[in-house]
BAVEXFI-988706 format. One record per residue (C-alpha): residue in three letters; x, y, z. Coordinates in steps of 0.2 Angstrom, whole numbers. Each point is the difference from the previous one (the first is absolute). Layout:
+---------+-------+-------+-------+
! residuo !    c1 !    c2 !    c3 !
+---------+-------+-------+-------+
!     ala !     X !     Y !     Z !
...
+---------+-------+-------+-------+
***
This chain:
+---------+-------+-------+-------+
! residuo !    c1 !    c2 !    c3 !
+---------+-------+-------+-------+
!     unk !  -905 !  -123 !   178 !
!     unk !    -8 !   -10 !   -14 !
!     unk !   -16 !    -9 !    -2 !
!     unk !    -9 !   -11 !   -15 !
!     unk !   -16 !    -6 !     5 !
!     unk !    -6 !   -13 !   -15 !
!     unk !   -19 !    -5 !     2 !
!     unk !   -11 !   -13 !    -9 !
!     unk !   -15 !    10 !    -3 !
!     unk !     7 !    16 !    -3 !
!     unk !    16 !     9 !    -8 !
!     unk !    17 !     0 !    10 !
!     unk !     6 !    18 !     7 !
!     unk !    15 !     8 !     7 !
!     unk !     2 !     7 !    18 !
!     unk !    17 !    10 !     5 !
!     unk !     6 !    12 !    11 !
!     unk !    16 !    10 !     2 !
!     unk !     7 !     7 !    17 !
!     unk !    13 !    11 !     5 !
!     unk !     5 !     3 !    19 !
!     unk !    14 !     8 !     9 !
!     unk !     5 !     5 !    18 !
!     unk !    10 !    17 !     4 !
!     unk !     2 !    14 !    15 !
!     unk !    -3 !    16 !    -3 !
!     unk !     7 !    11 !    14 !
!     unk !    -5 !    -6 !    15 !
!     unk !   -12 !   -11 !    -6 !
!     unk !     6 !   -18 !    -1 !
!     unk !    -5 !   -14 !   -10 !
!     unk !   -15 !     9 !   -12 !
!     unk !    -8 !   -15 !    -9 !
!     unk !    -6 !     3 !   -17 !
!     unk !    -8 !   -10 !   -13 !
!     unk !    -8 !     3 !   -19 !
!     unk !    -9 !   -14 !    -6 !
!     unk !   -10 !    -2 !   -20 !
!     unk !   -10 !   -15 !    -3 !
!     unk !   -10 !    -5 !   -14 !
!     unk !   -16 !   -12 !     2 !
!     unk !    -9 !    -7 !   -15 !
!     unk !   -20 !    -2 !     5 !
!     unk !   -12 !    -7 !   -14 !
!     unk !    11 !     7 !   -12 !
!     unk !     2 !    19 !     7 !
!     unk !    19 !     3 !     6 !
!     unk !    -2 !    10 !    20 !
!     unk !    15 !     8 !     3 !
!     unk !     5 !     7 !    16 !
!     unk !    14 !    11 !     9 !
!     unk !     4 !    -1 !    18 !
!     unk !    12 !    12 !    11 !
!     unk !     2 !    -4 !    18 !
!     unk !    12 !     8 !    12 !
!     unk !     6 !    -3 !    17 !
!     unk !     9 !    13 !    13 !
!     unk !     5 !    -8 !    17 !
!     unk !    -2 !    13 !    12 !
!     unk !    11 !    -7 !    14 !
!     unk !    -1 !   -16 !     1 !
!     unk !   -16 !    -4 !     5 !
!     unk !   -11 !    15 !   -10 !
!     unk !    -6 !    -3 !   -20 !
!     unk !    -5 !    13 !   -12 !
!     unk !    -5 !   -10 !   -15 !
!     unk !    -8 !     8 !   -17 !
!     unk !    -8 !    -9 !   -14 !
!     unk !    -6 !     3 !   -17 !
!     unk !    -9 !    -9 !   -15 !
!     unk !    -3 !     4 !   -16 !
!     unk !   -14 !   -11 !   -10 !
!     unk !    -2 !     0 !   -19 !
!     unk !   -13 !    16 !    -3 !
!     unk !    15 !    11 !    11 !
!     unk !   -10 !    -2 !    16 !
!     unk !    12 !     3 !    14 !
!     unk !    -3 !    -5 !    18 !
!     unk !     9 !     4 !    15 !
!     unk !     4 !    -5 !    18 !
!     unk !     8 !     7 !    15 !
!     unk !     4 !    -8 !    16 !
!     unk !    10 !     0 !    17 !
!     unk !     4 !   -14 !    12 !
!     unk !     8 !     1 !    17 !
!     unk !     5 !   -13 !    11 !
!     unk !    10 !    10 !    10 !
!     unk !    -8 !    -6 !    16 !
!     unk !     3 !   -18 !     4 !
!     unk !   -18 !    -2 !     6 !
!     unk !    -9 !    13 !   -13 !
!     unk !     0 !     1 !   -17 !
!     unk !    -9 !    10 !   -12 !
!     unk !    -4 !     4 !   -19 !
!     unk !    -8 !    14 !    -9 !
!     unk !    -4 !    -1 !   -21 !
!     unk !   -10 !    10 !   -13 !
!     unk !    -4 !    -7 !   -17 !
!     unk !    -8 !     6 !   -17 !
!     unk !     1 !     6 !   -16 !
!     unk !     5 !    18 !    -5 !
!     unk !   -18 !     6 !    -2 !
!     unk !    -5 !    -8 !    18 !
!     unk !    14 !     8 !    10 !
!     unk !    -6 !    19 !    -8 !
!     unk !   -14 !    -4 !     5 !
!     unk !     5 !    -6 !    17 !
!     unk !    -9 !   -16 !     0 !
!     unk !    15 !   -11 !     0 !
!     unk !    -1 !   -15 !    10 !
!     unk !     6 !     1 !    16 !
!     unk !     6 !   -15 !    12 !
!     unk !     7 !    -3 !    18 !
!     unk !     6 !   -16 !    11 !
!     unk !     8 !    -2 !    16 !
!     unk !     4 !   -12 !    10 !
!     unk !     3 !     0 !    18 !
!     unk !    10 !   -16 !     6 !
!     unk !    -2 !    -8 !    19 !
!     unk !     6 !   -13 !    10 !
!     unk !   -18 !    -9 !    -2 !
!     unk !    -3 !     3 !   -17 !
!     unk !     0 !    13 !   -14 !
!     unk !   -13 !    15 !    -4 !
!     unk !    -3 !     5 !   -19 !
!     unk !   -10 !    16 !    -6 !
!     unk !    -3 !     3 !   -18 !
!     unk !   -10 !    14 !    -9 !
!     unk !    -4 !     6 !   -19 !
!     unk !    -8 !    11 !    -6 !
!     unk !    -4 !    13 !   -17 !
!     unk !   -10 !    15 !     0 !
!     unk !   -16 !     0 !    -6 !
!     unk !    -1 !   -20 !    -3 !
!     unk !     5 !   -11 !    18 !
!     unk !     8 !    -4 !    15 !
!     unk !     3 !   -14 !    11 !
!     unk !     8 !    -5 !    16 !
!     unk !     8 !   -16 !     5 !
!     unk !     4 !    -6 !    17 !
!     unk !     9 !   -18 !     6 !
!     unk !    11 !    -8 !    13 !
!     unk !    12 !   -14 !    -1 !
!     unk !     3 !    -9 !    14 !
!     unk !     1 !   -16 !    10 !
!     unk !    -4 !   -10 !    16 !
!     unk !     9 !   -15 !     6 !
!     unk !    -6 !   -11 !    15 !
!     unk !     7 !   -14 !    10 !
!     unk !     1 !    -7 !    17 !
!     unk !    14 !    11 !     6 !
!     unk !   -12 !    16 !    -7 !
!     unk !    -6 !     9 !   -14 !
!     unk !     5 !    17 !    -6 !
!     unk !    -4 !    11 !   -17 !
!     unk !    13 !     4 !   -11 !
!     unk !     4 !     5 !   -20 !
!     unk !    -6 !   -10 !   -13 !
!     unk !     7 !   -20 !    -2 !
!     unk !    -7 !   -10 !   -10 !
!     unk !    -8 !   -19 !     3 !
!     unk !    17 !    -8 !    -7 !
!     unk !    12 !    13 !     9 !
!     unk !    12 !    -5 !    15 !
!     unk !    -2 !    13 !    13 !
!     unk !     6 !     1 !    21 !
!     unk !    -8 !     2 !    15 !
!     unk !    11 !    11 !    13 !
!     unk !    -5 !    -1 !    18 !
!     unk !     5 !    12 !    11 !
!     unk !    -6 !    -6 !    15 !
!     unk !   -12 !    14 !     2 !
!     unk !    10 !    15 !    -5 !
!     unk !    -9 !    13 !   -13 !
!     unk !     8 !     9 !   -12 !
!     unk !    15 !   -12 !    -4 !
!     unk !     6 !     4 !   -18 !
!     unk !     6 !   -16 !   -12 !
!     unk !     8 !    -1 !   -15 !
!     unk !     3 !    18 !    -5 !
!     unk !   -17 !     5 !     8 !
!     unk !   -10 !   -10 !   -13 !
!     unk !    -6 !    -9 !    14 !
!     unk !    -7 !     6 !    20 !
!     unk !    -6 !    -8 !    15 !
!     unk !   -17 !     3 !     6 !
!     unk !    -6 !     5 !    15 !
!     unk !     0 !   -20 !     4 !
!     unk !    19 !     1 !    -3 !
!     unk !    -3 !   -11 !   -18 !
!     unk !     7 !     6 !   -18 !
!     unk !     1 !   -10 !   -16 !
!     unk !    13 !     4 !   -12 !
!     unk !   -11 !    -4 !   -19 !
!     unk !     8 !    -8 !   -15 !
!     unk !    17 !    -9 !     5 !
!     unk !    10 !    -9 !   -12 !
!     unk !    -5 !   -18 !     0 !
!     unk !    15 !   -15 !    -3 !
!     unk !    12 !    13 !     5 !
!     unk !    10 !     4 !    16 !
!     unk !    -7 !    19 !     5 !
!     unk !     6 !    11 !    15 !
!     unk !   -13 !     9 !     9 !
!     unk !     4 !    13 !    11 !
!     unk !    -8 !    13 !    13 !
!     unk !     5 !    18 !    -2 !
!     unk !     9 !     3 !    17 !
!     unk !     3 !    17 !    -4 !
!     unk !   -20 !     6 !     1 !
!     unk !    -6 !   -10 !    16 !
!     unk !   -11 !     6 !    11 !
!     unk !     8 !     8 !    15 !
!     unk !     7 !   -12 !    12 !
!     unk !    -4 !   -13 !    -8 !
!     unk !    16 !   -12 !    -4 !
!     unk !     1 !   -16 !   -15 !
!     unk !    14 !   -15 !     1 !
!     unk !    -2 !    -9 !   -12 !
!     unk !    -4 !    15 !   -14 !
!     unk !     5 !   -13 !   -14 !
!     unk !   -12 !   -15 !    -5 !
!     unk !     7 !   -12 !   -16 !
!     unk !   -13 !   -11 !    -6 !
!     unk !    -4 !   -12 !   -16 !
!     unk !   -18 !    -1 !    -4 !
!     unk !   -10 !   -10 !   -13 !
!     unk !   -13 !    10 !   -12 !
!     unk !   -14 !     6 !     9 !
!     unk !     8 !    -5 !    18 !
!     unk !    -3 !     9 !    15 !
!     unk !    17 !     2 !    12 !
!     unk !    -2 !     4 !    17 !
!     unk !    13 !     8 !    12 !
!     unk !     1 !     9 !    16 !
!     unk !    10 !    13 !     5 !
!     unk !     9 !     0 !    17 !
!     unk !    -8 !    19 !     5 !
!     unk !     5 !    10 !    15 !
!     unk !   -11 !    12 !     3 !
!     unk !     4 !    13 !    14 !
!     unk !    14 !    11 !     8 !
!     unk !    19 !    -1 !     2 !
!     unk !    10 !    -1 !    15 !
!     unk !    17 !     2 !     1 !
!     unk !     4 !    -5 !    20 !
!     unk !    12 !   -11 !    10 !
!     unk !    -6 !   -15 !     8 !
!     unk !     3 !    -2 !    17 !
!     unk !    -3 !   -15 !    13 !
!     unk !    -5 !     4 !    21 !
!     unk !    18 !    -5 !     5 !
!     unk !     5 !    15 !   -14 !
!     unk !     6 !   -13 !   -14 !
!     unk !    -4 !    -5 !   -14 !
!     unk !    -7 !   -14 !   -12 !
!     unk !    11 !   -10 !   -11 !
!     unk !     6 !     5 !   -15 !
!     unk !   -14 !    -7 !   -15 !
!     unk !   -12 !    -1 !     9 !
!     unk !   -19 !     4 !    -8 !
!     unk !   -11 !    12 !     6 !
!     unk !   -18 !    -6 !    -3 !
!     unk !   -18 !    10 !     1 !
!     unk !    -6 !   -12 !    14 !
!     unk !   -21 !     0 !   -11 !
!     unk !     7 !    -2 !   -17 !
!     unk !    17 !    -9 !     5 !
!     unk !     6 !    10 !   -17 !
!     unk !    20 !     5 !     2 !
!     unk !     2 !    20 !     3 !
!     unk !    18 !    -1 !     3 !
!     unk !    17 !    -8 !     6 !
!     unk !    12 !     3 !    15 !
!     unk !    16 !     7 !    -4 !
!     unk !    17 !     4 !    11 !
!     unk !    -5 !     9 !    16 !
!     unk !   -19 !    -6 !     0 !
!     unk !    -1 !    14 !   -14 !
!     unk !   -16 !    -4 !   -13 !
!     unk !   -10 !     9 !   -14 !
!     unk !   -20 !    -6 !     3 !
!     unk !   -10 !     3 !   -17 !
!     unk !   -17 !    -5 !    -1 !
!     unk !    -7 !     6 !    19 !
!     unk !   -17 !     3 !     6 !
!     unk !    -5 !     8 !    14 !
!     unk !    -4 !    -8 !    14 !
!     unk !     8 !   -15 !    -5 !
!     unk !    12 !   -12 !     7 !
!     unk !    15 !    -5 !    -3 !
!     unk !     9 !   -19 !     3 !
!     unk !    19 !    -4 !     0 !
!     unk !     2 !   -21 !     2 !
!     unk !    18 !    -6 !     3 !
!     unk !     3 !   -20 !     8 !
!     unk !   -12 !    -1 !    14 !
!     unk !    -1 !    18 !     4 !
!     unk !   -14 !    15 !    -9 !
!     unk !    -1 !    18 !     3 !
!     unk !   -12 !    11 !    -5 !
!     unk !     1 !    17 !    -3 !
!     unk !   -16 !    16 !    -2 !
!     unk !     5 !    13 !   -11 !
!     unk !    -4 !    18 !     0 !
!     unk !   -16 !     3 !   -11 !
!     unk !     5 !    11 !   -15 !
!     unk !    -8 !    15 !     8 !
!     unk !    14 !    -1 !    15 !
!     unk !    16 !    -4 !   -10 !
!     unk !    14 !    14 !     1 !
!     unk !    15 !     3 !   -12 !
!     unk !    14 !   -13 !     5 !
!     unk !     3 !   -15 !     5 !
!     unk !   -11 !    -8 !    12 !
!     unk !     1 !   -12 !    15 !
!     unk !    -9 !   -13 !    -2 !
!     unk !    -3 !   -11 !    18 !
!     unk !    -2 !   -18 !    -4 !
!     unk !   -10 !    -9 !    14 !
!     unk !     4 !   -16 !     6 !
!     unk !   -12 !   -15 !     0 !
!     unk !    11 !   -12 !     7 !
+---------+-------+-------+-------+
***
């Protein structure tokens, strides 16, 4: 690059640098980045040169070692040494030292450190420095946000004033993980998913693989277009309880028609359907609840073994009569 600066008051000048950059492997180390860059600057009429070399090894694909050096006009060379790794989805660390020649023989380069930690309410951030001899400092922050509306309120990462972001209720159910984990519910069943795309149509999702045990989501998939700096609001239809696997049966040793809903009789929420032969899978179930079956002008109702009584198999189910 090429620059003439031309001033009123005082004489023009020059400015220019050269770079040269190339990626390559060697061995088993994959796309080494190097770089060597000269440039000139012309101050009050004194030419400043400087040479910089800067190479980059991935180590994997989510580890940095990085060298640097510069070289000034009186020959002074500087150096600098660092490693990153973000190897650890939720952890990510860095480690550098820095100085001249005579500062690194005389161990009294400058050291530095960061990590972050990153949560579902928010992100931690260490730093230190420090040089032999001369200081130190520590730094400490977190980065986080808390969003509250009639439905509930929960912490959650950072989002900013202007930034779209979604309330997930759960119903109550803890631990609920959305949207790739970057989101969970509280102990009040509530999430907020920070920072959705605004003017666009965005899927979010909960993970259904990592849900808490017994614990069961329908509809696991929310679509939703939000304006900037909207708050979206869902709830998820949670079962929260055992299974049972069992065959409905009536007092006369029938059974109930075929499609016919099988309702917590408190909540009124669906835990299953009746199949061919009264058979049924119940997801969702407490114990000591009750269970209701409505079909035309006839109801049963049906009192299912507490978890801590159910046995491998299939299990009969009486359905008592009302009517």
């Amino acid at each position: 690059s090429l620059a003439r600066n031309t001033y009123w008051d005082a004489s023009s000048n020059v400015n220019y640098s050269l770079s040269l950059s190339r990626d390559f492997d060697i061995g088993p180390l994959k796309n080494v980045s190097t770089s060597l860059t000269f440039s000139r600057i012309n101050w009050e009429e004194d030419n400043q040169d400087q040479l910089y070399l800067n190479i980059s090894i991935p180590w994997g694909t989510s580890r940095t070692l990085s060298y640097g050096m510069q070289r000034n006009q009186d020959n002074e060379i500087s150096h600098t040494a660092s490693w990153y790794d973000s190897s650890d989805r939720n952890n990510s660390w860095s480690v550098s030292a820095s100085g001249d020649n005579d500062e690194f023989k005389d161990m009294k380069a400058s050291l530095r450190a960061s990590y972050q930690h990153n949560t579902e309410n928010g992100r931690l951030y260490l730093s230190g420095t420090s040089q032999r001899d001369s200081y130190y400092s520590l730094n400490a922050s977190w980065n986080g946000s808390f969003t509250a509306t009639r439905h509930g309120a929960a912490f959650h990462d950072y989002s900013g004033s202007a930034d779209s972001r979604f309330m997930i209720d759960a119903d109550g159910t803890e631990d609920i993980p959305l949207n790739n984990k970057r989101a969970v519910t509280n102990r009040y069943g509530i999430g907020v998913i920070p920072s959705v795309s605004s003017y666009i149509t965005t899927s979010l999702s909960v993970d259904t693989r990592n849900l808490p045990e017994n614990v069961d989501i329908e509809n696991s998939v929310i679509t939703t277009t939000l304006t900037e700096g909207a708050i979206g609001y869902a709830k998820l239809d949670t079962r929260k309880g055992y299974q049972i696997i069992g065959v409905i049966r009536l007092a006369d040793g029938s059974h109930p028609p075929l499609g016919i809903s099988v309702k917590d009789e408190t909540s009124h929420k669906e835990l299953g359907l009746v199949a061919d032969g009264g058979f049924v899978y119940l997801n969702g179930i407490q114990d000591d609840n009750k269970l209701a079956l409505r079909w035309g002008d006839k109801s049963c109702f049906i009192q299912p073994p507490n978890s801590s009584n159910l046995t491998t198999g299939t299990a009969i189910l009486p359905c008592i009569s009302q009517n």
